[in-house]
VMD Tcl script that draws the C-alpha trace (Angstrom):
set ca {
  {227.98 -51.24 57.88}
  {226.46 -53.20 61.15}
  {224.97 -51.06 63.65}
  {224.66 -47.93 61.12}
  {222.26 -45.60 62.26}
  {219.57 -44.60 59.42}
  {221.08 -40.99 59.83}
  {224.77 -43.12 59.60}
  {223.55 -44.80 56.28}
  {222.05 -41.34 54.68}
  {225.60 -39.50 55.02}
  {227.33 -42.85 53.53}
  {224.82 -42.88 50.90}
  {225.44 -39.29 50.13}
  {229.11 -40.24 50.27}
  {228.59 -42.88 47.12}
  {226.73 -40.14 45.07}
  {229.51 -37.86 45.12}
  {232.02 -40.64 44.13}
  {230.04 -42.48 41.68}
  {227.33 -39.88 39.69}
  {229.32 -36.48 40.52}
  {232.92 -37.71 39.96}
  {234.08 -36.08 42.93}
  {238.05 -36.07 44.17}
  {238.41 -38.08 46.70}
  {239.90 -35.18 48.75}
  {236.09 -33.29 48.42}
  {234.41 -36.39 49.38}
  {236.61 -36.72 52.64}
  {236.24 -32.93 53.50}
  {232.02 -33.37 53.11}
  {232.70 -36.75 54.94}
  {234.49 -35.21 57.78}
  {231.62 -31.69 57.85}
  {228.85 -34.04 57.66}
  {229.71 -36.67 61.12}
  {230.45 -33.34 62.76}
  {227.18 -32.11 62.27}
  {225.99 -35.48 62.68}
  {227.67 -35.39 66.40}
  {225.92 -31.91 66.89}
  {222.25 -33.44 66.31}
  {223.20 -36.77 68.50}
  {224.52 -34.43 71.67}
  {221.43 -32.32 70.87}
  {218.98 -35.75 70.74}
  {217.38 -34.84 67.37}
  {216.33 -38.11 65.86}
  {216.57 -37.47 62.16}
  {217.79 -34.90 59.58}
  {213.71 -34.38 58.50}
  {213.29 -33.20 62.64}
  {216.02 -30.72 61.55}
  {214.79 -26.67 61.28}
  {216.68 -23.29 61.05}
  {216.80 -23.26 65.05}
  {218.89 -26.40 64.87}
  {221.44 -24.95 61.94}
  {221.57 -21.62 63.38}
  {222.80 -23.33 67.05}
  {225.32 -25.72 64.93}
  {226.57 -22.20 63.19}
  {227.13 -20.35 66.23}
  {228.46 -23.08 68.21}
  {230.96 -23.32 65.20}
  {231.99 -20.13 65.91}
  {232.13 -19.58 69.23}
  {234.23 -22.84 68.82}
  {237.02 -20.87 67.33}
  {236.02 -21.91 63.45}
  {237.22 -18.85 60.92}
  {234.46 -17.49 58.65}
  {235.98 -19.27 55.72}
  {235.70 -22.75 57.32}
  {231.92 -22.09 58.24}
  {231.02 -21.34 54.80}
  {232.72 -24.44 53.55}
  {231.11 -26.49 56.14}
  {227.42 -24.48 55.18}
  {228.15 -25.35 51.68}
  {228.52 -29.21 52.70}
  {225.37 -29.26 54.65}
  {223.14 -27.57 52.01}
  {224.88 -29.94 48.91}
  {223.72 -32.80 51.44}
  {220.27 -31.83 52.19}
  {219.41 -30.91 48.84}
  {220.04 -34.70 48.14}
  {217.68 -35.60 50.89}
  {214.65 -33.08 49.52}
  {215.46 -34.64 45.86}
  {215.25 -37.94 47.31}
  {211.83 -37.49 49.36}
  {213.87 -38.14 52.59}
  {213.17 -34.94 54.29}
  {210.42 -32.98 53.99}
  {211.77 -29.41 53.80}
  {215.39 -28.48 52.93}
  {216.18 -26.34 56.01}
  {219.48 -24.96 55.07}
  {217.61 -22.97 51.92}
  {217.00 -20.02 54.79}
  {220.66 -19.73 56.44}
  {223.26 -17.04 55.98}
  {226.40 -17.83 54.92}
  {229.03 -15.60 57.15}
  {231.35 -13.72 54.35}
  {234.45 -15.21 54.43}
  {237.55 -12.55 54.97}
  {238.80 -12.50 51.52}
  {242.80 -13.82 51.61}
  {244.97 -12.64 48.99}
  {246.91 -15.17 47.35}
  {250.69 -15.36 48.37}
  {252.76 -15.27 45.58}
  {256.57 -14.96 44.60}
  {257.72 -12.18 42.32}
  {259.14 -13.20 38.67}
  {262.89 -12.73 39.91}
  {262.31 -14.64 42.71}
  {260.29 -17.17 40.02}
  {263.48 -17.76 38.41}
  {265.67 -17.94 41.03}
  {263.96 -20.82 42.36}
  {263.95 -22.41 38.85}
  {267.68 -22.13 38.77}
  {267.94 -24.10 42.47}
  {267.80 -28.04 41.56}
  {271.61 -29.50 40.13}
  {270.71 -30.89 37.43}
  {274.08 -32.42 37.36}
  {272.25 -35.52 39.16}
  {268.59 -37.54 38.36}
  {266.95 -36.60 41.33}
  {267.73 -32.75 40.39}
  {266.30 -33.43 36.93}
  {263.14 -34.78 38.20}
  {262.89 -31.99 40.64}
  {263.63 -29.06 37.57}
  {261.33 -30.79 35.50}
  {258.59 -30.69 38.47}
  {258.82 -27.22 39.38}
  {258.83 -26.19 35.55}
  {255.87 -27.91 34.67}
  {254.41 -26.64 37.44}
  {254.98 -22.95 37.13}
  {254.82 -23.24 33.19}
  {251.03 -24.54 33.58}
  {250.03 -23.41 37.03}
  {248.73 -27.38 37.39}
  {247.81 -28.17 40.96}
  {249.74 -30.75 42.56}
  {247.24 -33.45 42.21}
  {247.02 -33.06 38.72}
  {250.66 -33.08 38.50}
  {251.54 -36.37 40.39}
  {249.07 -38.33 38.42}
  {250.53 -37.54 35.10}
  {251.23 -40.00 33.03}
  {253.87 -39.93 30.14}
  {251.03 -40.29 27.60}
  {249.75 -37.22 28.81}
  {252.36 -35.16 27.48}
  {252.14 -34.33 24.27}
  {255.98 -32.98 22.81}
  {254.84 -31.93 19.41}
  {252.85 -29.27 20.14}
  {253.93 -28.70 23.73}
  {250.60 -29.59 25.65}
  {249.67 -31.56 28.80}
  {246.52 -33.06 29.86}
  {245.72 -33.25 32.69}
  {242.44 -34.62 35.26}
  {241.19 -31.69 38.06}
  {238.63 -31.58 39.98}
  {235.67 -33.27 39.16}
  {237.93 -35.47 37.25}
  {237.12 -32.94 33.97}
  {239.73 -32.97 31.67}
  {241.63 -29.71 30.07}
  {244.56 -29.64 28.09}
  {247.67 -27.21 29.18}
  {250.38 -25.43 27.07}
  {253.86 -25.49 28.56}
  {256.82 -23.72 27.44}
  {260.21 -24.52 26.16}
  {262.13 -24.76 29.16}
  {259.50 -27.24 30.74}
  {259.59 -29.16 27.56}
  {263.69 -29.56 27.41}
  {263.52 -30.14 31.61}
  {260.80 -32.78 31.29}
  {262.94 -34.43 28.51}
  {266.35 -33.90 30.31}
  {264.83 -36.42 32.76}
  {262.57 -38.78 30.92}
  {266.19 -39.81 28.85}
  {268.34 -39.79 32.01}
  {266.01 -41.47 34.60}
  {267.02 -45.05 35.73}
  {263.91 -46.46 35.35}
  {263.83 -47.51 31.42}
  {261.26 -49.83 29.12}
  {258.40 -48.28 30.67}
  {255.48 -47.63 28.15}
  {253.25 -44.58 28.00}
  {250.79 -45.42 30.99}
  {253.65 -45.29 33.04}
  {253.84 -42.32 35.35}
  {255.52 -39.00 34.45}
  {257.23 -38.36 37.81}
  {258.50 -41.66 39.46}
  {259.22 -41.72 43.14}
  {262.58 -42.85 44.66}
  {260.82 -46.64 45.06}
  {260.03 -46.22 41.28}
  {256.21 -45.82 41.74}
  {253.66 -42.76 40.78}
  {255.32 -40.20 43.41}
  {253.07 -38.61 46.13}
  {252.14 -34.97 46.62}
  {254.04 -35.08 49.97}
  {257.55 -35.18 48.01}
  {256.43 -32.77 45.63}
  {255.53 -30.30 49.00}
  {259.01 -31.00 50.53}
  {260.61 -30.00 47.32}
  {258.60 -27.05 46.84}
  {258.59 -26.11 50.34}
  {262.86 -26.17 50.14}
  {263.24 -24.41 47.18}
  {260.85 -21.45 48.34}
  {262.45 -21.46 51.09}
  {266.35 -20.82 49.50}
  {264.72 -17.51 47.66}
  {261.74 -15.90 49.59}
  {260.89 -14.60 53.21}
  {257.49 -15.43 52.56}
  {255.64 -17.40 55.35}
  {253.51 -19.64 53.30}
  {255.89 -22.26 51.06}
  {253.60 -25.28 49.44}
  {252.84 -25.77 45.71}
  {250.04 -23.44 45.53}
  {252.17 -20.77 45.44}
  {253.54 -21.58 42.28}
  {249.86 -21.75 40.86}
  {249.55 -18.64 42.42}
  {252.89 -16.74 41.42}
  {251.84 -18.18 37.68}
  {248.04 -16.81 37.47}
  {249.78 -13.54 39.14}
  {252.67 -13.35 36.31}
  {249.88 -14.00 33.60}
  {247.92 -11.53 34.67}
  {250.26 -8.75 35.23}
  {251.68 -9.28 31.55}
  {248.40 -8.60 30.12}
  {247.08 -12.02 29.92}
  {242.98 -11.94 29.43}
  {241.08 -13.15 32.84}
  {239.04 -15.50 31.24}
  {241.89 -17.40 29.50}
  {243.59 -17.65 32.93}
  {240.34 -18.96 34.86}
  {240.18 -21.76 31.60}
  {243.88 -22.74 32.59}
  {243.56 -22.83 36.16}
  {240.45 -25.22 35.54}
  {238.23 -22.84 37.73}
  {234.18 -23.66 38.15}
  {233.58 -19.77 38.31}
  {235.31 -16.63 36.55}
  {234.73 -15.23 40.47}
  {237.36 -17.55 41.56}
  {240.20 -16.42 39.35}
  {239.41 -12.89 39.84}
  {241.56 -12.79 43.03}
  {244.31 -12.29 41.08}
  {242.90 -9.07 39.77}
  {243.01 -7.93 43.75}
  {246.63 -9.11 43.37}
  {247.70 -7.15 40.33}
  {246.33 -4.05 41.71}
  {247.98 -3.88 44.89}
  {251.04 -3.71 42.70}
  {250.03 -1.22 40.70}
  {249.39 0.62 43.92}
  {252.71 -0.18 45.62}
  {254.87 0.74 42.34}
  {252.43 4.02 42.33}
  {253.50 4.97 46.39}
  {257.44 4.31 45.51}
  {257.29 5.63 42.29}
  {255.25 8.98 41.76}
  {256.30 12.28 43.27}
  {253.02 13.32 44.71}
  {251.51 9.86 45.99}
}
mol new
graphics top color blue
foreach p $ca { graphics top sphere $p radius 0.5 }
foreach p [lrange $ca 0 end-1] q [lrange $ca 1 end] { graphics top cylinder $p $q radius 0.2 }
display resetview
């Protein structure tokens, strides 16, 4: 890049790292992108010359001026989490002398409960697209593969038909990190995802072609998938928050509630750490709490 600072170059270096030797999503790489010019705008204003001139002092200012700045707890710790992943590239590299961010505090995120939809309410949505028509074919066979794995949506729009595997009703699919895992679905995914693989207009493709096609015939894009989910949720539910994670969600919480083991669940969500999936053990027993009020005598 002409007229890149050294400090410009280091982030963009960084940058390649992540895409090329850690396989990160592009989506991660933009977020650290985004966390790391911000901070880089924070040293500028501040006239600190180069990330090895930056101490605690300078962190703890950037922290609180995050905060005062109307950031939420969860969004500081994210941000945190970019800036030490970035300086512990610098140390390894011999580009600073110190990694500064090994002494700050990460403020404890508020901890959200997932938002989920009950199993009636599961079902009723699955019960919404006419499947009388193509486009309601594609959208059944979307929103059952996607509550019949608990996928995330990126995983789901770049399926490809060789990814499904009918004969023993599995999927594979590419998360974060780009790892690979393989995903049971059930019967009613399987006969949805077939309903519109033999109807769909679009014929002679061969296996690398994508699973879901948009209306232009390409790979569609999360952004239809959203819309879809969005209107559907929003035909059965009052609740405020409508995108595809709440299927993920409403699946873990359905697994879980039937008796499902935890670890099994965090291997199917493709979850890093068994600390991430248990959230949905939170979930489970406010139920059990809430069926206890309405349902015992004495509570």
């Amino acid at each position: 890049m002409v007229g890149a600072s050294p400090m410009h170059t280091l982030i963009r270096s960084y940058l390649d790292y992540l895409d090329a030797e850690r396989n990160y999503s592009s989506h991660t790489t933009q977020a650290y992108e985004h966390d790391l010019h911000q901070f880089l705008q924070f040293l500028k204003s501040g006239k600190i010359p180069s990330f090895d001139s930056v101490g605690r002092d300078e962190l703890r200012s950037y922290v609180r001026m995050l905060l005062e700045g109307g950031a939420s707890k969860r969004t500081v710790a994210r941000k945190i989490a970019s800036l030490r992943s970035f300086f512990k590239f610098l140390r390894r590299k011999g580009l600073v002398q110190t990694n500064p961010t090994l002494s700050l505090i990460t403020p404890r995120p508020e901890r959200r409960l997932p938002v989920y939809l009950d199993e009636k309410a599961a079902e009723r949505m699955l019960e919404l697209p006419d499947v009388t028509t193509e486009e309601g074919q594609k959208e059944a066979a979307i929103l059952e593969l996607l509550y019949s794995t608990g996928m995330r949506v990126s995983e789901l729009v770049n399926l490809s038909k060789k990814d499904v595997n009918f004969e023993n009703g599995t999927v594979r699919v590419r998360g974060k990190g780009r790892k690979e895992r393989i995903l049971p679905f059930g019967q009613k995914a399987s006969s949805a995802m077939k309903r519109y693989l033999g109807n769909r207009s679009q014929h002679g493709e061969g296996p690398g072609s994508p699973l879901f096609l948009s209306a232009r015939g390409g790979r569609i894009y999360p952004v239809a998938v959203a819309r879809l989910v969005k209107r559907c949720i929003g035909q059965i539910s009052e609740i405020e928050k409508k995108s595809p994670h709440v299927i993920r969600h409403s699946f873990a919480t359905h697994m879980l509630n039937r008796g499902a083991d935890l670890r099994a669940v965090k291997e199917l969500l493709g979850h890093e750490s068994l600390s991430t999936t248990q959230v949905y053990t939170h979930v489970s027993t406010e139920r059990m709490k809430k069926v206890y009020r309405q349902s015992h005598p004495k509570a």
